[in-house]
SEKOL-977015 format. One line per 2 residues: number of its first residue (from 0); their letters; for each residue y, z, x of N, C-alpha, C, O, CB. Coordinates in nm, 2 decimals. Glycine has a CB too. Example, Ala and Ser with C-alpha at 12.3 -4.5 7.8 and 13.67 -1.06 7.14 Angstrom:
<rs>
0	AS	-0.57,0.78,1.32,-0.45,0.78,1.23,-0.33,0.78,1.32,-0.33,0.85,1.42,-0.45,0.90,1.13; -0.22,0.71,1.28,-0.11,0.71,1.37,0.00,0.79,1.29,0.11,0.80,1.34,-0.06,0.57,1.41
</rs>
This chain:
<rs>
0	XX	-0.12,0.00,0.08,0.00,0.00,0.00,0.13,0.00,0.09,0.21,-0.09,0.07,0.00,0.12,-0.09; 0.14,0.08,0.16,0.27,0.10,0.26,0.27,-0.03,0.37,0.37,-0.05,0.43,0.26,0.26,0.35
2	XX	0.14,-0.12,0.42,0.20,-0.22,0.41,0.25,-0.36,0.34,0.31,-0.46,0.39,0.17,-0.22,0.46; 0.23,-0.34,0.24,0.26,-0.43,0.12,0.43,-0.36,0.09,0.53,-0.43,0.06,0.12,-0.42,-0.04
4	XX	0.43,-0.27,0.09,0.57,-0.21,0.13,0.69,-0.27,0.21,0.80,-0.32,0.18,0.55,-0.10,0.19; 0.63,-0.25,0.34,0.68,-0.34,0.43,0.67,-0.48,0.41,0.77,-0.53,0.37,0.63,-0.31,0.54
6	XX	0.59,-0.54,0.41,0.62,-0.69,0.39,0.71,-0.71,0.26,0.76,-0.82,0.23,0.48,-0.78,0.39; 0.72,-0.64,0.20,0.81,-0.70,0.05,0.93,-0.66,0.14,1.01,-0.74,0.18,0.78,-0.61,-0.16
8	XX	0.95,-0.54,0.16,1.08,-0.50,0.23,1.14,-0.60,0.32,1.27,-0.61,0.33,1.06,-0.37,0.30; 1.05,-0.68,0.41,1.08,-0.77,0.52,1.15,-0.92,0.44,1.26,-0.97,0.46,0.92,-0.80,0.63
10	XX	1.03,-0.97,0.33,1.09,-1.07,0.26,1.20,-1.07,0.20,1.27,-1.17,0.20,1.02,-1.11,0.17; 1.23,-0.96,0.14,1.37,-0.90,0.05,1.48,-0.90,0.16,1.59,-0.91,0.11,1.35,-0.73,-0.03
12	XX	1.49,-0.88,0.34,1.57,-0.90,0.37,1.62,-1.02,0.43,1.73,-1.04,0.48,1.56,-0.83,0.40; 1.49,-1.12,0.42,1.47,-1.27,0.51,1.55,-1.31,0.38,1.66,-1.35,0.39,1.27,-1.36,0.56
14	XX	1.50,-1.30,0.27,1.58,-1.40,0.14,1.73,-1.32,0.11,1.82,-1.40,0.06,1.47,-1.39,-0.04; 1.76,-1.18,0.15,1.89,-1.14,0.11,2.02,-1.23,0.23,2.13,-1.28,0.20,1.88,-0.96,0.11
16	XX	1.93,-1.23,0.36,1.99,-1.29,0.48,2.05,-1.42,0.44,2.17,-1.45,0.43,1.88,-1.30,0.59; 1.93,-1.50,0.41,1.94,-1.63,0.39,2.07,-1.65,0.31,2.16,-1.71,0.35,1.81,-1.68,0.33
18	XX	2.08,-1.60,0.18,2.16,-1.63,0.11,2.31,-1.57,0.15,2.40,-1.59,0.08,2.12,-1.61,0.00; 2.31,-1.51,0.25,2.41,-1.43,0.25,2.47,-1.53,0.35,2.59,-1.53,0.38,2.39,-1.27,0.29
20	XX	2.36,-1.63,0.42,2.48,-1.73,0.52,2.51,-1.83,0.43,2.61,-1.90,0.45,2.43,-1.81,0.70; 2.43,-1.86,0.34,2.47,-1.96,0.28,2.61,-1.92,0.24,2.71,-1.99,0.26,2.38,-2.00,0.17
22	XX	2.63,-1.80,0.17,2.77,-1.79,0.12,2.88,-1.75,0.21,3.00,-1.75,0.19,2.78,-1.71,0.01; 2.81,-1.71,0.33,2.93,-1.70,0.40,2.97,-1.81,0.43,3.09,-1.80,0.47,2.94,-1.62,0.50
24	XX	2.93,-1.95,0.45,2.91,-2.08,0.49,2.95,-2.15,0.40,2.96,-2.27,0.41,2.79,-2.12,0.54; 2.97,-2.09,0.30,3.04,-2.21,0.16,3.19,-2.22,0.14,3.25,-2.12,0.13,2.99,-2.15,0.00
26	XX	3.27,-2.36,0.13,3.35,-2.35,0.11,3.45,-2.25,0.10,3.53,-2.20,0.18,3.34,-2.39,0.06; 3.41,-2.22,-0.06,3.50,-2.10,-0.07,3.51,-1.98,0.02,3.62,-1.91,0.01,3.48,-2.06,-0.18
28	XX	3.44,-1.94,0.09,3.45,-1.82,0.20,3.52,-1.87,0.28,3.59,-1.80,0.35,3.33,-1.75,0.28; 3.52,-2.03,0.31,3.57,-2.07,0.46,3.74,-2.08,0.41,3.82,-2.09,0.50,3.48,-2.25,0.53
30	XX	3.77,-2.08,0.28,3.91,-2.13,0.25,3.96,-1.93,0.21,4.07,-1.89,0.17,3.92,-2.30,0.08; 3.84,-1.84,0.22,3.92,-1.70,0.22,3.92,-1.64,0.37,3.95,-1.52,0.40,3.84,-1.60,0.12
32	XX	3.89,-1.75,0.44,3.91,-1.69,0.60,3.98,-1.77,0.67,4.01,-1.77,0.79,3.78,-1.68,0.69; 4.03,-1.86,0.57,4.17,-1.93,0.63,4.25,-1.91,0.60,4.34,-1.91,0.69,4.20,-2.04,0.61
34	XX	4.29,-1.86,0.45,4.39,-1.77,0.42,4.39,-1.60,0.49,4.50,-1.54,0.49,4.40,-1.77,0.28; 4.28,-1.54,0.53,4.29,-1.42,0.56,4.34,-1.41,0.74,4.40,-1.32,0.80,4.14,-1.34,0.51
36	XX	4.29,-1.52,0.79,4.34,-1.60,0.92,4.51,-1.58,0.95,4.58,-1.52,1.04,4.30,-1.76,0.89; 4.55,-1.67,0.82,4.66,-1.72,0.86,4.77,-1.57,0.83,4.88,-1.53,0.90,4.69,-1.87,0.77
38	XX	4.69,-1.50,0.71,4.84,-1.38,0.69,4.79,-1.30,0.81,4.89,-1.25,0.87,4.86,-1.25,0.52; 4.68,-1.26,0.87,4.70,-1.21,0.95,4.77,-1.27,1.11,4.77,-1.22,1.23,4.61,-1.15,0.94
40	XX	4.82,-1.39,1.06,4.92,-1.41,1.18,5.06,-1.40,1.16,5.15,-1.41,1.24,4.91,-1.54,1.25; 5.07,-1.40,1.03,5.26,-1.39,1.01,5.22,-1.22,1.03,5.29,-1.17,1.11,5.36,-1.47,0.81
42	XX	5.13,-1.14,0.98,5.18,-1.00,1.03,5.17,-1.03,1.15,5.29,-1.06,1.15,5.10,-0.87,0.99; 5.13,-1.07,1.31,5.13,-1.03,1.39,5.28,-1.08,1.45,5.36,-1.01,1.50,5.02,-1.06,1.44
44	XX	5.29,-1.22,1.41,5.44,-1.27,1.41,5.56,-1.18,1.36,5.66,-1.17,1.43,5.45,-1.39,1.32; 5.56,-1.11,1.26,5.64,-1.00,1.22,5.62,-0.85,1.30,5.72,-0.78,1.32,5.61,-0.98,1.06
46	XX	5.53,-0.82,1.32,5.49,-0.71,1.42,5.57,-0.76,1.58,5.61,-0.68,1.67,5.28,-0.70,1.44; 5.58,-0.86,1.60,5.60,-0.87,1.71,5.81,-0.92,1.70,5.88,-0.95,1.79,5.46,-1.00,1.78
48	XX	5.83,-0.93,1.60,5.96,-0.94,1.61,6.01,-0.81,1.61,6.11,-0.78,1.66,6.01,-1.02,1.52; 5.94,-0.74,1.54,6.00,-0.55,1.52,5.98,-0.57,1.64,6.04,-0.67,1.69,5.92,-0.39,1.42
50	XX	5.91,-0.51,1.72,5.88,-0.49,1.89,5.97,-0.57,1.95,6.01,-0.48,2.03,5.72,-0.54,1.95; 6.02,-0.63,1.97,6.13,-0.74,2.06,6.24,-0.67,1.98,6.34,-0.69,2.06,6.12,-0.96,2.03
52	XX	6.29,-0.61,1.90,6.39,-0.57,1.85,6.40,-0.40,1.86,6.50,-0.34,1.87,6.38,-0.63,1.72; 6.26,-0.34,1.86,6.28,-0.17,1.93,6.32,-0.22,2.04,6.44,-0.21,2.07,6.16,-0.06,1.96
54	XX	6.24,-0.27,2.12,6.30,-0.31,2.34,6.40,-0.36,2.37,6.44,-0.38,2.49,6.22,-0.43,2.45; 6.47,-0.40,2.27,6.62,-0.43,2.29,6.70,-0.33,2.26,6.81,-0.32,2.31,6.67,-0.53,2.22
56	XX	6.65,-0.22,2.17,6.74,-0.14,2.08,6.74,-0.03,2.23,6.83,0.00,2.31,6.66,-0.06,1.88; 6.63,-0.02,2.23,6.59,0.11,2.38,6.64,0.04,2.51,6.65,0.12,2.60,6.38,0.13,2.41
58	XX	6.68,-0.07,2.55,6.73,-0.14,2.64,6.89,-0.09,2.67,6.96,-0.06,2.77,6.72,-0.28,2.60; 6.92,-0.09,2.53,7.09,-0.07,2.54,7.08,0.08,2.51,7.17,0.14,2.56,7.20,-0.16,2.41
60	XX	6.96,0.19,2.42,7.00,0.29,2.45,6.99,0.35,2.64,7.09,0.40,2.70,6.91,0.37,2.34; 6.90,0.33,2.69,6.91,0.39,2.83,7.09,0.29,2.90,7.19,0.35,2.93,6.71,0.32,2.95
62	XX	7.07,0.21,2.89,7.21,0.13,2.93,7.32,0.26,2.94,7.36,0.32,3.04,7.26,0.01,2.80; 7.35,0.27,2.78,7.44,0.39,2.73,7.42,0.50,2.82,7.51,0.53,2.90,7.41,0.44,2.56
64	XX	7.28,0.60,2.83,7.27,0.71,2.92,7.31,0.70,3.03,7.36,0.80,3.08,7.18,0.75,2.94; 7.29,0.61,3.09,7.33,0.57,3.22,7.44,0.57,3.27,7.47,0.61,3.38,7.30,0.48,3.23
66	XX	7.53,0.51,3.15,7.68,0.51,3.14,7.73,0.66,3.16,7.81,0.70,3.25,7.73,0.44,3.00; 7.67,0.71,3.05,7.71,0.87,3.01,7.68,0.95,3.13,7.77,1.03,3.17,7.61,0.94,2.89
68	XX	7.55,0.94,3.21,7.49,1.00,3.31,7.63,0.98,3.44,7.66,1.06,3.53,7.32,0.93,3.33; 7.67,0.87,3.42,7.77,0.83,3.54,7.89,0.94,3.53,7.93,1.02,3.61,7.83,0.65,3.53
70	XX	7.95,0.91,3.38,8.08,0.98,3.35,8.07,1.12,3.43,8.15,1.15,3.52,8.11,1.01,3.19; 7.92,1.23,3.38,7.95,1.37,3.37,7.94,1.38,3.57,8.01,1.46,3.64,7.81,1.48,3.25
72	XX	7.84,1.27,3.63,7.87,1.32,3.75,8.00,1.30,3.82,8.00,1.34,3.93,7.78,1.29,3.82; 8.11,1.23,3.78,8.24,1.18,3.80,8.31,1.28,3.71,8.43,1.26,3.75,8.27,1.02,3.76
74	XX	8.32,1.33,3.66,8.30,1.48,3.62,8.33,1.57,3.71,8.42,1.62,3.78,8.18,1.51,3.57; 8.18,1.58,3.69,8.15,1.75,3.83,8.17,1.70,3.96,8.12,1.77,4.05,7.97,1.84,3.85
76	XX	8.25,1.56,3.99,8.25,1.56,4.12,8.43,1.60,4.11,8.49,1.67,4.20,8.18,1.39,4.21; 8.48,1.56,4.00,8.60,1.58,4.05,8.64,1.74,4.03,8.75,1.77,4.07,8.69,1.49,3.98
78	XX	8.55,1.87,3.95,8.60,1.98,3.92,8.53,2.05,4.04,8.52,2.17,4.07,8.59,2.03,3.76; 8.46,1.93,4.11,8.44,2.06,4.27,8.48,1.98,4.34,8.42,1.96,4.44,8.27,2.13,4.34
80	XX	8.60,1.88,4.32,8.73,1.87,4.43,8.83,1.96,4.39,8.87,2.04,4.48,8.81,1.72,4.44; 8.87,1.97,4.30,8.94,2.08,4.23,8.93,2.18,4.27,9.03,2.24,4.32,8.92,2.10,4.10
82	XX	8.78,2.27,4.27,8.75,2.36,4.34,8.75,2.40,4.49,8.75,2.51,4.53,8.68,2.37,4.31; 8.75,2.28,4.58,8.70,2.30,4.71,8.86,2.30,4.77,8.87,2.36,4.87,8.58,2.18,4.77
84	XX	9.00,2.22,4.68,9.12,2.22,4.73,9.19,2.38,4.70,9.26,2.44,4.79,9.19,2.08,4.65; 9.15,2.45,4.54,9.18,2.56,4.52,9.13,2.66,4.68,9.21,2.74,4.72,9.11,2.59,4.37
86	XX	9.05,2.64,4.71,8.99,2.76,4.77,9.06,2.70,4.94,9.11,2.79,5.02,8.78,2.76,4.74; 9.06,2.59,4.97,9.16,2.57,5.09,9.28,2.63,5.06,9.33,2.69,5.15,9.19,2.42,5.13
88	XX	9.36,2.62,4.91,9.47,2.68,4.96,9.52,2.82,4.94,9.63,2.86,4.94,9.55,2.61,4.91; 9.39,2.88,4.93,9.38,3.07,4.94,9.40,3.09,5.02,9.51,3.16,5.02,9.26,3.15,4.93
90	X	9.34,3.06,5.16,9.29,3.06,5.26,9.43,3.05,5.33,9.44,3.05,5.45,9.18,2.97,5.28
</rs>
């Protein structure tokens, strides 16, 4: 009995197989993997314009820090000339 089990089990998957390439192989699957194809390239096309548009946004934010980073040490360079002239003229 249990192998008559198995062999029905083996046929049931040789005939479930079979038909399952036929339909993946039929037209209509081939024209839902052309459309599922193609949107997934306008998302990648749209994914990839956000991305070119953060690395620009982050391009000009470091730019800006940089800028900022320049001011404060032109800054503290000039309030320890300030300081270093105060203390010469203690002296």
């Amino acid at each position: 009995m249990n192998a008559v089990k198995n062999i029905a089990v083996f046929v049931g998957g040789v005939v479930f197989g079979s038909l399952g390439f036929k339909l993946l192989a039929s037209k209509e699957a081939k024209k839902v993997y052309v459309h599922t194809a193609a949107a997934a390239m306008r998302a990648r096309s749209s994914v990839m314009t956000d991305v070119t548009k953060v690395r620009e946004s982050c391009g000009d934010i470091v730019a800006e820090a940089k800028q900022l980073n320049e001011q404060k040490r032109a800054e503290q360079d000039e309030k320890a000339q300030v300081i270093e002239d105060e203390s010469e003229a203690v002296q």
